[in-house]
PDB file with SEQRES, HELIX, SHEET and CRYST1 records, atoms N, CA, C and O in Angstrom:
SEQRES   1 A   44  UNK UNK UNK UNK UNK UNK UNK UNK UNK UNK UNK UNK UNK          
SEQRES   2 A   44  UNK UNK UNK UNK UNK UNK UNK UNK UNK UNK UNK UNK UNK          
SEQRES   3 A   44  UNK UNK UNK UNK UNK UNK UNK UNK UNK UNK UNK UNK UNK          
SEQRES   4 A   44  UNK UNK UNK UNK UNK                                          
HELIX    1 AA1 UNK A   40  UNK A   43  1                                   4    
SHEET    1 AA1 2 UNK A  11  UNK A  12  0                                        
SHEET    2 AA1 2 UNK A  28  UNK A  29 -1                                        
SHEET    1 AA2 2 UNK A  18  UNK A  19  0                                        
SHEET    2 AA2 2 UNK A  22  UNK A  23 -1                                        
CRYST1    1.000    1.000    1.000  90.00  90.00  90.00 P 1           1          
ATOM      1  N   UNK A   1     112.432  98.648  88.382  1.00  0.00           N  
ATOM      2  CA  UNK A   1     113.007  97.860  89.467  1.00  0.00           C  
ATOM      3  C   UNK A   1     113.592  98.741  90.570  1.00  0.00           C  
ATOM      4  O   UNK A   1     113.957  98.150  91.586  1.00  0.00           O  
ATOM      5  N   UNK A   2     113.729 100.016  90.523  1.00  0.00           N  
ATOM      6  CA  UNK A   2     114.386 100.828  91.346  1.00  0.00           C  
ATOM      7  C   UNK A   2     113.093 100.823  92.789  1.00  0.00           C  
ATOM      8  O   UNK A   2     113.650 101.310  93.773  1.00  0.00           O  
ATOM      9  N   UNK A   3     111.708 100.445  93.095  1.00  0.00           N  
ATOM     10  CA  UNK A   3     111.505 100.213  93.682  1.00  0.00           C  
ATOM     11  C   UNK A   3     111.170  99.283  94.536  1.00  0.00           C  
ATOM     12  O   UNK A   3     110.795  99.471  95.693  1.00  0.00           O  
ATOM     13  N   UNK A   4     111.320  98.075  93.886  1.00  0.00           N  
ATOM     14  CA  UNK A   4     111.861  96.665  94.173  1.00  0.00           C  
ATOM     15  C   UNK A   4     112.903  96.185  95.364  1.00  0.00           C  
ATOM     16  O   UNK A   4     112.708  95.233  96.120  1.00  0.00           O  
ATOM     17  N   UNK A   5     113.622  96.731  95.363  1.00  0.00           N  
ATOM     18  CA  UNK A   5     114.627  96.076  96.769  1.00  0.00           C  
ATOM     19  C   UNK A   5     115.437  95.510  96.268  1.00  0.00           C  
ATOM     20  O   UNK A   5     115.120  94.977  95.204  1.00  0.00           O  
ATOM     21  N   UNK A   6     116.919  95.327  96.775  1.00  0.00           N  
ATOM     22  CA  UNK A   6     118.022  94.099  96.891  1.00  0.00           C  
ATOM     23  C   UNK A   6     117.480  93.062  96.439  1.00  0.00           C  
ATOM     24  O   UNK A   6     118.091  92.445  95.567  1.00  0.00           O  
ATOM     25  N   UNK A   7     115.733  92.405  97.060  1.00  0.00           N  
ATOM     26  CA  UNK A   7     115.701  90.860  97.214  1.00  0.00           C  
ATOM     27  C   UNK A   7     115.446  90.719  96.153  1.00  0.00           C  
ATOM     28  O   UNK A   7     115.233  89.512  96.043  1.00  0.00           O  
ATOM     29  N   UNK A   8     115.230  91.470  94.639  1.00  0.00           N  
ATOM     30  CA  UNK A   8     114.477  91.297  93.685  1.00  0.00           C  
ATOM     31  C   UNK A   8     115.438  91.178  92.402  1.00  0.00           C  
ATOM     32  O   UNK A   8     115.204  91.749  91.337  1.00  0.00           O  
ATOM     33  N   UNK A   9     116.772  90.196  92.697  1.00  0.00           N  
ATOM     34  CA  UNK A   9     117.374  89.604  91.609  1.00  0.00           C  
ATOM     35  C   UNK A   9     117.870  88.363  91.269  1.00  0.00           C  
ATOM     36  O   UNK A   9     118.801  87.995  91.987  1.00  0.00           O  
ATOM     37  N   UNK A  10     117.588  87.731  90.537  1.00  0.00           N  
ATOM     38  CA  UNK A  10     117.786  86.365  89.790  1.00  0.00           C  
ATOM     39  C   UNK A  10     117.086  85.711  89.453  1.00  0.00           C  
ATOM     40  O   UNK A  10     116.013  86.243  89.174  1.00  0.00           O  
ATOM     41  N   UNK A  11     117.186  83.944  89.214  1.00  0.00           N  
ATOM     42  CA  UNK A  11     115.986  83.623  88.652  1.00  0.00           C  
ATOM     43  C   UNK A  11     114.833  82.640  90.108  1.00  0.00           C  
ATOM     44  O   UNK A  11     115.078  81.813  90.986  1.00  0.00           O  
ATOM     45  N   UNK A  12     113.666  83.335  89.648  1.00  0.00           N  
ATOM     46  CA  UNK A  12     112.309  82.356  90.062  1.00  0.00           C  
ATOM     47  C   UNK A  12     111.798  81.667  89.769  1.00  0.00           C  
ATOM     48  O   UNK A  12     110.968  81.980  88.916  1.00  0.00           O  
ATOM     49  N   UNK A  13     111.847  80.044  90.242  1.00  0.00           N  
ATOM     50  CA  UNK A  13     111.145  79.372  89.223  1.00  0.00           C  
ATOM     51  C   UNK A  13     109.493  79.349  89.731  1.00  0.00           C  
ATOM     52  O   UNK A  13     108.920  80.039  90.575  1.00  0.00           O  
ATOM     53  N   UNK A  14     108.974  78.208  88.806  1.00  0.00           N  
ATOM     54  CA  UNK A  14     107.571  78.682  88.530  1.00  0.00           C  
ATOM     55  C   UNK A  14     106.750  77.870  89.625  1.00  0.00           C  
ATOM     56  O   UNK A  14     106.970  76.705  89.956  1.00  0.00           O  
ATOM     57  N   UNK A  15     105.688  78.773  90.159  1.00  0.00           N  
ATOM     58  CA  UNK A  15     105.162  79.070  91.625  1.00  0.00           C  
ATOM     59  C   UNK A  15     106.238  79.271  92.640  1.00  0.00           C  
ATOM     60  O   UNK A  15     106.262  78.764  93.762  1.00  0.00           O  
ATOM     61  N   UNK A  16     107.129  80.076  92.113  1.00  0.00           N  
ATOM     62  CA  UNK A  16     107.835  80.590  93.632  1.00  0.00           C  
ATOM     63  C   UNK A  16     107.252  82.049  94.024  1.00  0.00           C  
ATOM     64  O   UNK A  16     107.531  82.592  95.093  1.00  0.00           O  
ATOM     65  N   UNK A  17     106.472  82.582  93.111  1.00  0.00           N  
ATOM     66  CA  UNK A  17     105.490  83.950  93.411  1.00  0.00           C  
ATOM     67  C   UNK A  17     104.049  83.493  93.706  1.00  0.00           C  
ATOM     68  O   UNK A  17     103.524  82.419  93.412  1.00  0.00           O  
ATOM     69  N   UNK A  18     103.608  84.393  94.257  1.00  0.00           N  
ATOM     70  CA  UNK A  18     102.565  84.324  94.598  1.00  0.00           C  
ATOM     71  C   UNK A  18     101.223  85.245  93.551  1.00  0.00           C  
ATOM     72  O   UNK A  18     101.597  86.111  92.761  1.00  0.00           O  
ATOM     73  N   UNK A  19     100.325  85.041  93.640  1.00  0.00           N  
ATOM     74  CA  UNK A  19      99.472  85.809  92.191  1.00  0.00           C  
ATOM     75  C   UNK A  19      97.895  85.736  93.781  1.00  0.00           C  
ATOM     76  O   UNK A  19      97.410  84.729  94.296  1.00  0.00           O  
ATOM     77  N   UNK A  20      97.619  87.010  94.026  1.00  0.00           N  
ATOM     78  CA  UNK A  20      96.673  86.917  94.725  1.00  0.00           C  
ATOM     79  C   UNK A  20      96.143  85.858  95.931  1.00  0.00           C  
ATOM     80  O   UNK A  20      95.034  85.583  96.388  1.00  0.00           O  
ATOM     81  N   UNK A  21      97.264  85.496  96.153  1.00  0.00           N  
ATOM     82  CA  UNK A  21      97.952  85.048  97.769  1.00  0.00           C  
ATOM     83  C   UNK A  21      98.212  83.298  97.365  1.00  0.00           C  
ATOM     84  O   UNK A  21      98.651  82.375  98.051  1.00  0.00           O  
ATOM     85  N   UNK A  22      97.746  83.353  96.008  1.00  0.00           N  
ATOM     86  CA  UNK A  22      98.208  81.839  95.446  1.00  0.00           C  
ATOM     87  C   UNK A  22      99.620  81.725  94.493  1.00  0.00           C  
ATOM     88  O   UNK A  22     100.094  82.621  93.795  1.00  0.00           O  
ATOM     89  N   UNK A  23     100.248  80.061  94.725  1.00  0.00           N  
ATOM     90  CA  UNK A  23     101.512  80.221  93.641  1.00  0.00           C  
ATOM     91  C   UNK A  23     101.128  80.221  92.113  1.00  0.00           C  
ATOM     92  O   UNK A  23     100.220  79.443  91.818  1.00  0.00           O  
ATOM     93  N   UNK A  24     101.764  81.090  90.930  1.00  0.00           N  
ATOM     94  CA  UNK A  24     101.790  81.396  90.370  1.00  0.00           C  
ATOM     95  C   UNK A  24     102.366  80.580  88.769  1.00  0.00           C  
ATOM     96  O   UNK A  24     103.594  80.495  88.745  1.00  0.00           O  
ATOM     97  N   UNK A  25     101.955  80.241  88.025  1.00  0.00           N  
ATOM     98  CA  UNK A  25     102.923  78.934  87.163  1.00  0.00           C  
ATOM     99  C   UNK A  25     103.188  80.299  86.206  1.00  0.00           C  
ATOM    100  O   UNK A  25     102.594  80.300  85.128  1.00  0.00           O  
ATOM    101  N   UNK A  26     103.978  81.375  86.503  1.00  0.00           N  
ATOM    102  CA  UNK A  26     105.162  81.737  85.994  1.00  0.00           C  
ATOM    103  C   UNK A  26     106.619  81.650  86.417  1.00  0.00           C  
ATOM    104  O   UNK A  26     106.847  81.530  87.621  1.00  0.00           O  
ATOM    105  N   UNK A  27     107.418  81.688  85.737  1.00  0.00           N  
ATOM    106  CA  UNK A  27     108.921  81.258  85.817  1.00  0.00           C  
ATOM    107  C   UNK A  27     109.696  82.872  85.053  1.00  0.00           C  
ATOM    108  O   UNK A  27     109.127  83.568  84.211  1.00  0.00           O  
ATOM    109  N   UNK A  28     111.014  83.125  85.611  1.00  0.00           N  
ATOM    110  CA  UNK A  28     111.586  84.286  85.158  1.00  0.00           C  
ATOM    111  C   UNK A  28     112.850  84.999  85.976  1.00  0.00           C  
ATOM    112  O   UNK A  28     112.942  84.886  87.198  1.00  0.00           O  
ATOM    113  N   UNK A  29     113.579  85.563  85.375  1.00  0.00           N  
ATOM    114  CA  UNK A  29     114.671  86.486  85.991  1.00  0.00           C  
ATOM    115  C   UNK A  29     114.431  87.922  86.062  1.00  0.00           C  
ATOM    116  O   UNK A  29     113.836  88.541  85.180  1.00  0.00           O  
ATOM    117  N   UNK A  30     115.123  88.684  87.620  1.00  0.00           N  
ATOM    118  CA  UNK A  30     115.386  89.317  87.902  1.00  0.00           C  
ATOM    119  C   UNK A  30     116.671  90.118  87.330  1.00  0.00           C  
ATOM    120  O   UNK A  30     117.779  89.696  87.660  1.00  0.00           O  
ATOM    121  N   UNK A  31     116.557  91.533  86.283  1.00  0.00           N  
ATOM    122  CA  UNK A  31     117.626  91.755  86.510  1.00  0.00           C  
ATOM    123  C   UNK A  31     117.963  93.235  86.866  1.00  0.00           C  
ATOM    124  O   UNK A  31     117.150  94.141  86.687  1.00  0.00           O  
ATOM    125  N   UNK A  32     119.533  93.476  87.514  1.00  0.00           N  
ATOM    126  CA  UNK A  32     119.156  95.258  88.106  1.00  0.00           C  
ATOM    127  C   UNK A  32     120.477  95.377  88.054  1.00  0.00           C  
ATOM    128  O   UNK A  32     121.338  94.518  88.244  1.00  0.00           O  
ATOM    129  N   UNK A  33     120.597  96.720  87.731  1.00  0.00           N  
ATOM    130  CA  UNK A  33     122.241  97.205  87.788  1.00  0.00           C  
ATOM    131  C   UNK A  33     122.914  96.660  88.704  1.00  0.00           C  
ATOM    132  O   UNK A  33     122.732  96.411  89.896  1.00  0.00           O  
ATOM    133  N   UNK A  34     124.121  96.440  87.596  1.00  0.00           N  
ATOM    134  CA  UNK A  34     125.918  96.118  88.118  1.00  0.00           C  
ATOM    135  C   UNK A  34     126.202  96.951  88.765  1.00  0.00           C  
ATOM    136  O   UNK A  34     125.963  98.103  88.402  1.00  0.00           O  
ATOM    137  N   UNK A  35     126.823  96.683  89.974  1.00  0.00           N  
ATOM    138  CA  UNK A  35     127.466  97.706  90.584  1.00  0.00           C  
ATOM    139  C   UNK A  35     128.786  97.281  90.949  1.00  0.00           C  
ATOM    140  O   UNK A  35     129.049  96.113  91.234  1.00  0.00           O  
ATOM    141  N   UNK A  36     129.645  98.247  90.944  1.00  0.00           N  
ATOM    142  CA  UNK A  36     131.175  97.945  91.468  1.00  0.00           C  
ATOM    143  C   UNK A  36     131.062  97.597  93.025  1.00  0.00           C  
ATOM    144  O   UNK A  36     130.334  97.903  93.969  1.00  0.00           O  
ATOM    145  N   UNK A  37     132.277  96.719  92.760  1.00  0.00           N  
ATOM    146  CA  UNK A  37     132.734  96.028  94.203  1.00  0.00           C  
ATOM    147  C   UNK A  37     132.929  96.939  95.215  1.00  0.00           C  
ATOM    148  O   UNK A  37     132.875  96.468  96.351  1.00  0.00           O  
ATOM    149  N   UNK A  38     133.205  98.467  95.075  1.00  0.00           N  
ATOM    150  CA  UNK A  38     133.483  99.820  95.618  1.00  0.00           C  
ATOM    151  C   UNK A  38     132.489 100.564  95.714  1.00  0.00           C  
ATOM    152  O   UNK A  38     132.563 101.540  96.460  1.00  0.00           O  
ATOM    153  N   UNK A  39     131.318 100.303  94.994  1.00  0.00           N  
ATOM    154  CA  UNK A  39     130.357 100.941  95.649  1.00  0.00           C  
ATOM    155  C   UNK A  39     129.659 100.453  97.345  1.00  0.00           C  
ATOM    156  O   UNK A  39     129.452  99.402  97.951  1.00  0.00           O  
ATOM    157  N   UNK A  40     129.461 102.126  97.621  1.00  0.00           N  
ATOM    158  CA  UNK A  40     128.660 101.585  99.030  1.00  0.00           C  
ATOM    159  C   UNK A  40     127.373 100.901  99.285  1.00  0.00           C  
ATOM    160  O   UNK A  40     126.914 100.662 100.401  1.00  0.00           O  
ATOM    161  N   UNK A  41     126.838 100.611  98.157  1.00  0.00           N  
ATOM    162  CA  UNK A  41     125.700  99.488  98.621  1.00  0.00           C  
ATOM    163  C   UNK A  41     125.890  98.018  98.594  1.00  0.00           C  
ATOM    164  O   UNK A  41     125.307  97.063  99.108  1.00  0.00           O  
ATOM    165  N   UNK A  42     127.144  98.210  97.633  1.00  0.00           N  
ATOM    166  CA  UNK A  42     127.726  96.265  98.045  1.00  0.00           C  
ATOM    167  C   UNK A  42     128.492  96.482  99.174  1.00  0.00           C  
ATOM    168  O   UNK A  42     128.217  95.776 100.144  1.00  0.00           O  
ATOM    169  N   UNK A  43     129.637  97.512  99.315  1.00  0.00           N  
ATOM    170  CA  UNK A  43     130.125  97.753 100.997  1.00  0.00           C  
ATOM    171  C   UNK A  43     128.999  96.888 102.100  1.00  0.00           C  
ATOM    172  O   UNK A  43     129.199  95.897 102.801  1.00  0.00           O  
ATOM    173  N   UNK A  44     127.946  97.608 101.935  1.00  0.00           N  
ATOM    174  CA  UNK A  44     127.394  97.397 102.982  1.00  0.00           C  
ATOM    175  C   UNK A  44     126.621  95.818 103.325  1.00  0.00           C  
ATOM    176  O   UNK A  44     126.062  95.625 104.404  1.00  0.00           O  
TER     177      UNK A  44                                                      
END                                                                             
């Protein structure tokens, strides 16, 4: 997930992805390191 992005946490439900430019009937969560309220990427 480290090359994934910010936008790539929580849950998706099913056909909210796309599978070869069509929606997708999978369903699933995003998950990516906790970070403290003090770190500078939630700062920002």
């Amino acid at each position: 997930m480290a090359l994934g992005g910010r936008a790539w946490r929580g849950y998706f439900p099913v056909g909210g992805e796309l599978t070869s430019g069509r929606p997708d009937l999978k369903e699933g969560l995003y998950f990516g390191t906790e970070l403290d309220e003090q770190h500078s990427l939630v700062k920002a």
